[in-house]
KETOR-639639 format. One line per 4 residues: their letters; for each residue z, y, x of C-alpha. Coordinates in steps of 0.25 Angstrom, whole numbers, always signed. Example, Ala and Ser with C-alpha at 12.3 -4.5 7.8 and 13.67 -1.06 7.14 Angstrom:
2
as> +31/-18/+49; +29/-4/+55
END
This chain:
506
xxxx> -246/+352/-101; -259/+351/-94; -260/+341/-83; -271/+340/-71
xxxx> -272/+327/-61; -281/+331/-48; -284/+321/-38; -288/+327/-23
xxxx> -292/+318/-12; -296/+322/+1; -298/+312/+14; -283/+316/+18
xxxx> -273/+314/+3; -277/+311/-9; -270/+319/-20; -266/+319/-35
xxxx> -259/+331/-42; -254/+331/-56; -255/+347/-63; -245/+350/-76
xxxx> -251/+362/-80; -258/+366/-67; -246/+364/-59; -247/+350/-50
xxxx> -234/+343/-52; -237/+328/-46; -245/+327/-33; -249/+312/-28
xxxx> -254/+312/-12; -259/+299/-5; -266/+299/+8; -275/+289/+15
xxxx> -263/+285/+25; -252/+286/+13; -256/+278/+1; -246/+277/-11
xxxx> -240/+261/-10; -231/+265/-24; -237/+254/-33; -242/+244/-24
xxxx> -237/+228/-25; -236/+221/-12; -234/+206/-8; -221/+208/+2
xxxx> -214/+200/+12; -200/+202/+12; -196/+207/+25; -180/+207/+25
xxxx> -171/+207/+13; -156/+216/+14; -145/+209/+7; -134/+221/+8
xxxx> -147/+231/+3; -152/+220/-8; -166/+224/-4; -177/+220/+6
xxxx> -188/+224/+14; -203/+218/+11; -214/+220/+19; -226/+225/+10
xxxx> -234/+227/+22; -231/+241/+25; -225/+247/+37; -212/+247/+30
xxxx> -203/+236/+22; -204/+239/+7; -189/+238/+3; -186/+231/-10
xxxx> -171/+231/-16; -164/+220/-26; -166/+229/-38; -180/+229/-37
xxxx> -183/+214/-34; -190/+208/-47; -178/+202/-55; -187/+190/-58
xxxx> -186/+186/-44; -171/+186/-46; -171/+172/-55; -172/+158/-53
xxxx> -183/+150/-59; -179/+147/-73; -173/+160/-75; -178/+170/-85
xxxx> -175/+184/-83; -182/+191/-96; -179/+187/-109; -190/+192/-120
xxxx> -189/+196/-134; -198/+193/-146; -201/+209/-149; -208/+217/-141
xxxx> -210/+208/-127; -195/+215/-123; -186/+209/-112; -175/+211/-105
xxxx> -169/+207/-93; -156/+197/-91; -145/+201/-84; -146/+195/-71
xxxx> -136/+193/-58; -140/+200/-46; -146/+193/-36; -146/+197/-20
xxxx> -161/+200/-14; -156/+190/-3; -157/+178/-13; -171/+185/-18
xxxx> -178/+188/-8; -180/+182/+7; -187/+187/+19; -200/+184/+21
xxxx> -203/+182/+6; -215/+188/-2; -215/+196/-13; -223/+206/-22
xxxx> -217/+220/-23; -221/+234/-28; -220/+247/-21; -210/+255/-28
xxxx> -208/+265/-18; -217/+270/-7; -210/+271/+7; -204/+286/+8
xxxx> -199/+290/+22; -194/+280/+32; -193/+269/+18; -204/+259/+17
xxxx> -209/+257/+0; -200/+252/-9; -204/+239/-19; -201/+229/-29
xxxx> -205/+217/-33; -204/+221/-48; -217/+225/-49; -227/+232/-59
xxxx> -241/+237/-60; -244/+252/-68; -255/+254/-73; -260/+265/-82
xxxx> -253/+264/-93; -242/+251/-91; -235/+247/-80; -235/+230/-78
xxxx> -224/+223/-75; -227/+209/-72; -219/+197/-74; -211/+204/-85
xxxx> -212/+207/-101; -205/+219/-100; -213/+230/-106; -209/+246/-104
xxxx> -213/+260/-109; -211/+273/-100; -199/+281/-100; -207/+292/-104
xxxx> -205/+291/-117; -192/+287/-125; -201/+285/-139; -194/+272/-142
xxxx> -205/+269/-152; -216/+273/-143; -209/+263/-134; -208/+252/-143
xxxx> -222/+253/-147; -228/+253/-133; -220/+242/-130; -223/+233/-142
xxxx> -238/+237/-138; -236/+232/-125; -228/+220/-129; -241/+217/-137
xxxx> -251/+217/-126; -244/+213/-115; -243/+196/-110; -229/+191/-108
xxxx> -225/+191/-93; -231/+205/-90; -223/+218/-95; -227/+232/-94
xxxx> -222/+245/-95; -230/+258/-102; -231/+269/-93; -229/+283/-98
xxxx> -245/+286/-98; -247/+273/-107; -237/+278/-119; -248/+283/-127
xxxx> -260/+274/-125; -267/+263/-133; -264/+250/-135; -279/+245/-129
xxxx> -275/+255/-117; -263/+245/-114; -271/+234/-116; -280/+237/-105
xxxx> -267/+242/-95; -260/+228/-99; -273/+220/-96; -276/+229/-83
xxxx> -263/+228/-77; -260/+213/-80; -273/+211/-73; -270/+220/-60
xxxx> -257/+212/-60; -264/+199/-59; -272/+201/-49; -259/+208/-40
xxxx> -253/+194/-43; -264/+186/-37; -265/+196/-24; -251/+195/-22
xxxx> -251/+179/-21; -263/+178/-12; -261/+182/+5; -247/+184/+11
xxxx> -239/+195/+11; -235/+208/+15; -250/+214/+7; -253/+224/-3
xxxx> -255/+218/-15; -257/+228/-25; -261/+242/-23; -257/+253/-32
xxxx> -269/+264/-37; -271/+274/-27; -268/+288/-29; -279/+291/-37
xxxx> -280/+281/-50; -264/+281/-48; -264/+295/-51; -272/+294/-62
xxxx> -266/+282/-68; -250/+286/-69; -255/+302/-72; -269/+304/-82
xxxx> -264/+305/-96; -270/+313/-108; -262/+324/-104; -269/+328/-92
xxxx> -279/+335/-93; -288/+333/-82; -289/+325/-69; -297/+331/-57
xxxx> -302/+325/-44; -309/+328/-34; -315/+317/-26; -326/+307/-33
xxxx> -321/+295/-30; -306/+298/-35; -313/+303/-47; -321/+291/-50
xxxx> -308/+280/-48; -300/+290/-58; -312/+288/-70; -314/+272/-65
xxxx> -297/+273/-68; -296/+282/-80; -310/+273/-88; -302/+260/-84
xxxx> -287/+265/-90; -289/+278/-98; -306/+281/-101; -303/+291/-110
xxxx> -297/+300/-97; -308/+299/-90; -314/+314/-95; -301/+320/-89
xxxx> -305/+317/-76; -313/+328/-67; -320/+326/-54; -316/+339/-46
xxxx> -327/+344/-37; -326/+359/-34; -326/+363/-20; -312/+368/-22
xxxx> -300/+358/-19; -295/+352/-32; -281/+356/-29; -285/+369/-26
xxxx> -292/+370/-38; -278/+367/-46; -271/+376/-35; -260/+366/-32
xxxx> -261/+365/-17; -250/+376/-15; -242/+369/-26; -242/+356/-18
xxxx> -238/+362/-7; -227/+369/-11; -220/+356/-16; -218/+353/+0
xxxx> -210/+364/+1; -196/+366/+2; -194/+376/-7; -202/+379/-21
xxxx> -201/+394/-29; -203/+395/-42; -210/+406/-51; -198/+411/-55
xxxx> -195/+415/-40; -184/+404/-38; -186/+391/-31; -183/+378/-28
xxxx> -180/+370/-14; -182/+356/-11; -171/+349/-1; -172/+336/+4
xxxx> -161/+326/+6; -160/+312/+11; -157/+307/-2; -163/+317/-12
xxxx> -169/+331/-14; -161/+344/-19; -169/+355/-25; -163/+368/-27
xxxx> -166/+378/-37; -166/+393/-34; -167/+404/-40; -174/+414/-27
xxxx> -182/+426/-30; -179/+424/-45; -167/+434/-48; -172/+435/-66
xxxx> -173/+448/-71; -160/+445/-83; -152/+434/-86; -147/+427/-73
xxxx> -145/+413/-79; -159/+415/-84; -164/+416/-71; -158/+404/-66
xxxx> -161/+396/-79; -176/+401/-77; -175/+395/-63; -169/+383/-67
xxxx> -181/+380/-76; -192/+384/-67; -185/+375/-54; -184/+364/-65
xxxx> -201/+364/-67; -203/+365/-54; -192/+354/-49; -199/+342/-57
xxxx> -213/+346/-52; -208/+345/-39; -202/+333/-39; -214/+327/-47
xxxx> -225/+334/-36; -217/+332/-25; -214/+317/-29; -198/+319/-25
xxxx> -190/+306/-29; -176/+303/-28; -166/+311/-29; -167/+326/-33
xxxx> -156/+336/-34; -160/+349/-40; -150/+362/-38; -152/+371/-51
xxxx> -147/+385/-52; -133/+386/-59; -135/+392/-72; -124/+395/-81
xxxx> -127/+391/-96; -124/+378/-99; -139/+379/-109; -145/+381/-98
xxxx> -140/+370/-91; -145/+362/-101; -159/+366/-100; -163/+366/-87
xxxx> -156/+351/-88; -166/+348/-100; -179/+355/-93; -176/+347/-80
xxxx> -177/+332/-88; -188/+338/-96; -197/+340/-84; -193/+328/-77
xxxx> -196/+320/-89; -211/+324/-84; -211/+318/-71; -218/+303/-70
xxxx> -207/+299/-59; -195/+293/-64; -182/+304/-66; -169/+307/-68
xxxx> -163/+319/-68; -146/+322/-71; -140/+335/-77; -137/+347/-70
xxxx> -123/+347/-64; -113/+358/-64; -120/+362/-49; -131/+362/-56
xxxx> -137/+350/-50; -149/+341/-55; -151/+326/-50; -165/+320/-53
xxxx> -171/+306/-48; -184/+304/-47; -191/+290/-42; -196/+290/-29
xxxx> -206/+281/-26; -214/+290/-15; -214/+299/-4; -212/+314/-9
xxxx> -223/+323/-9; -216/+329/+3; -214/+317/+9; -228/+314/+9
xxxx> -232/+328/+14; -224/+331/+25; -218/+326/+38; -205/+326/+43
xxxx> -205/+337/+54; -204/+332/+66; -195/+346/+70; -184/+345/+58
xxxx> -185/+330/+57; -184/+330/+42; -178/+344/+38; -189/+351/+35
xxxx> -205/+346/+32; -220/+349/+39; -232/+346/+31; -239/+332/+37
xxxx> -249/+334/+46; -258/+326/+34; -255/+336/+24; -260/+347/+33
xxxx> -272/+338/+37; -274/+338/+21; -272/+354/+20; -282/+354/+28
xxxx> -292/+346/+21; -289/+354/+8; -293/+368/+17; -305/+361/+21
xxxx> -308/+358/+6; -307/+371/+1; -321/+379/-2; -325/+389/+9
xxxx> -314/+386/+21; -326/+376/+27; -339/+385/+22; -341/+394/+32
xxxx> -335/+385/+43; -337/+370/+48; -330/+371/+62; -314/+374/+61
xxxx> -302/+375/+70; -289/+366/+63; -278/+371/+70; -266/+363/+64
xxxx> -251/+361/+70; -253/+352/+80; -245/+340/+72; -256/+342/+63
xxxx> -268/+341/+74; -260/+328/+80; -262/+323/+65; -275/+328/+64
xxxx> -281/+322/+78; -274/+307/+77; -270/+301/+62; -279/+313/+55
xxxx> -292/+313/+65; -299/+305/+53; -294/+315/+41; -300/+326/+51
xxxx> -313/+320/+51; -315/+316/+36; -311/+332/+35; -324/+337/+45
xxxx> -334/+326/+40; -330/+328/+24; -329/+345/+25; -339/+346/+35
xxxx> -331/+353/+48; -326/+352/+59; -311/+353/+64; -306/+356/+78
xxxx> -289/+351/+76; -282/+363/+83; -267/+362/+86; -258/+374/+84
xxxx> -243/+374/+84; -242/+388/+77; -248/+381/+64; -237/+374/+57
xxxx> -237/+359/+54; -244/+363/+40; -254/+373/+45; -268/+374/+47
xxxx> -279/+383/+53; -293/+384/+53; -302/+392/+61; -315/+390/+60
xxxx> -323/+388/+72; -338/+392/+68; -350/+383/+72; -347/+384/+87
xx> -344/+371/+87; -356/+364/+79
END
């Protein structure tokens, strides 16, 4: 399988796209007023604490309480002085944890107090972030886990002698007190490759340990990677086969990462500097936005539809225009099949976590039951996020779970309209302001012209002429024209239209 990386950054969103075989299957987005908090450790000051929820609320500085539950309260904190909660081994530095009663947050916690936590989950919706204060440090190949010796290798493999070997190697090179878990990147690298990670990582964490006792509390302590080097670090692997970028800068923080963690990848990385936009180039753009609609067709002529609920998504599988040329139940297995494929690369492109129910076609053959079952867990055995998936029922029915610890690509897209209140979507007035950018990008649109008319729906000019007057401005000096903003309510919330003006204007 050939895989591609290609990093595009503009004034307005930067963006990261992951390609199997030239189709983009993982798309990370983050804009100058939106930046990713998953990762970051925050000295918080504990706000209230909810007895009959077994949770409470800390302020981490933000406009919204983190929430923190019982079960994610560090079970160290849960001991009295004297107590020892891990009991360790003589081989391989193993341990295990002693059965211990349950104690109520109340007795834990207190108001006012203040502790360091981990951002597990960014806020979604009307939901502020939710943290633990179990926390841990990745880094390219380990994951740190302070105040333990617990030591893990990823799921990803169920080689039980890979995995014994890889934690007897860690076991070796690790000092007591600190554990560390092998991420799924770091199950085939060198033992002197680990060496650096481990010294690299215990070092970051000591200098996060003296940031958080200094100063007073809610503050950011520590900050995760930003898109760029975050992107790099949890997907370059020998597998893929090149990583283009297209700004300078992002270009040189990626070689400074790769020469630091992983020099002998630095060949794979290509500064792109045609005139042509990168995603252009790879011609995803139509594929990124068809993962915001509604309804998805597949080759074969049937299609699949995404419906959101309050508490999980449905996705129905159909067969549409595909009416087979033979065997019926063939048809609908052939369906069945290609829906599958393109299911798992939605969830993974659009980022859709929790619970998902997926609607197959009946099919009549118990075999073929049995198959699209086995296909289904194959594929999802290719996504990074954590899943689950059950059987197909009697209906025909699928449940899968997949971690959410983001807001969904659509989420982050769109706005609620303001029409429907929720029933339906319209693209953001930043997406269309980003569009818009991308036109402006694109060889020959600004050749022959420098003076435009941007007529725009008139949510979109409000944006444009208030939160966006700065992004407009950036756009003339960096392309070199000039935009006249022009309401017009027969453009839809996502259209745009430029007229060009000639030099009438200079």
């Amino acid at each position: 399988m050939k895989k591609l990386i290609l990093f595009s950054a503009t004034p307005t969103e930067k963006r990261a796209a992951l390609l199997e075989n030239g189709t983009v299957v993982e798309l990370v987005v983050e804009r100058p007023d939106d930046i990713r908090m998953l990762g970051n450790i925050y000295r918080g000051k504990i706000k209230s604490v909810l007895p009959g929820l077994q949770s409470a609320f800390i302020d981490i500085g933000l406009e919204k309480c983190a929430f923190l539950h019982a079960s994610d309260v560090d079970p160290t904190l849960l001991l009295d002085k004297g107590d020892t909660l891990m009991e360790h081994f003589s081989s391989g530095g193993r341990a295990r944890i002693k059965k211990l009663p349950r104690i109520p947050i109340e007795k834990i916690l207190s108001v006012g107090q203040e502790i360091l936590v981990l951002v597990t989950k960014e806020p979604i919706g009307s939901k502020g972030a939710k943290v633990t204060t179990q926390i841990s440090i990745a880094g390219r190949f380990l994951v740190l886990v302070p105040d333990s010796d617990f030591i893990g290798v990823s799921k990803k493999t169920s080689d039980y002698k890979k995995r014994k070997k890889l934690k007897q190697i860690i076991a070796q090179l690790k000092p007591p007190g600190i554990g560390f878990i092998v991420r799924t990147i770091g199950l085939s690298v060198s033992e002197d490759e680990f060496i650096k990670e481990i010294h690299h990582l215990i070092g970051r964490w000591r200098a996060i340990q003296k940031q958080a006792l200094s100063g007073e509390g809610p503050r950011l302590v520590y900050k995760e990677m930003g898109i760029t080097t975050r992107v790099i670090r949890d997907l370059l692997s020998n597998d893929v086969s090149n990583v283009y970028v297209d700004q300078k800068e992002d270009y040189h923080e990626i070689q400074r990462y790769i020469n630091a963690v992983s020099p002998h990848l630095s060949k794979k990385v290509v500064h792109y500097k045609e005139n042509l936009p990168l995603f252009d180039k790879f011609d995803i753009e139509k594929d990124l936005e068809r993962s915001l609609r509604r309804k998805v067709w597949l080759r074969s002529g049937g299609y699949i539809a995404f419906d959101h609920a309050e508490a999980l998504l449905a996705i129905d599988v159909n067969t549409g225009r595909n009416i087979g040329r033979a065997d019926f139940e063939e048809t609908l297995m052939r369906t069945n099949l290609e829906a599958a494929h393109e299911i798992v690369r939605q969830l993974r492109l659009r980022d859709i976590g929790g619970l998902i129910v997926v609607d197959f076609i009946d099919m009549k053959r118990l075999q073929n039951k049995k198959r699209l079952e086995t296909e289904m867990r194959n594929l999802l055995r290719n996504d990074r996020t954590s899943t689950s998936a059950t059987g197909l029922s009697k209906f025909y029915l699928m449940e899968i779970t997949r971690k959410r610890v983001r807001p969904e690509l659509q989420e982050f897209y769109t706005d609620v309209c303001h029409v429907c209140h929720g029933v339906g979507w319209v693209v953001s007035p930043a997406t269309v302001t980003a569009r818009i950018d991308r036109w402006l990008r694109r060889p020959g649109n600004t050749r022959r012209n420098k003076y435009f008319t941007l007529a725009v729906h008139s949510s979109v000019a409000d944006f444009l002429k208030n939160e966006g007057r700065d992004i407009i401005r950036r756009m003339e000096k960096e392309h070199k024209v000039h935009l006249e903003v022009k309401e017009d309510e027969t453009l839809d919330h996502d259209e745009y239209l430029f007229t060009p003006r000639g030099d009438s204007k200079k």
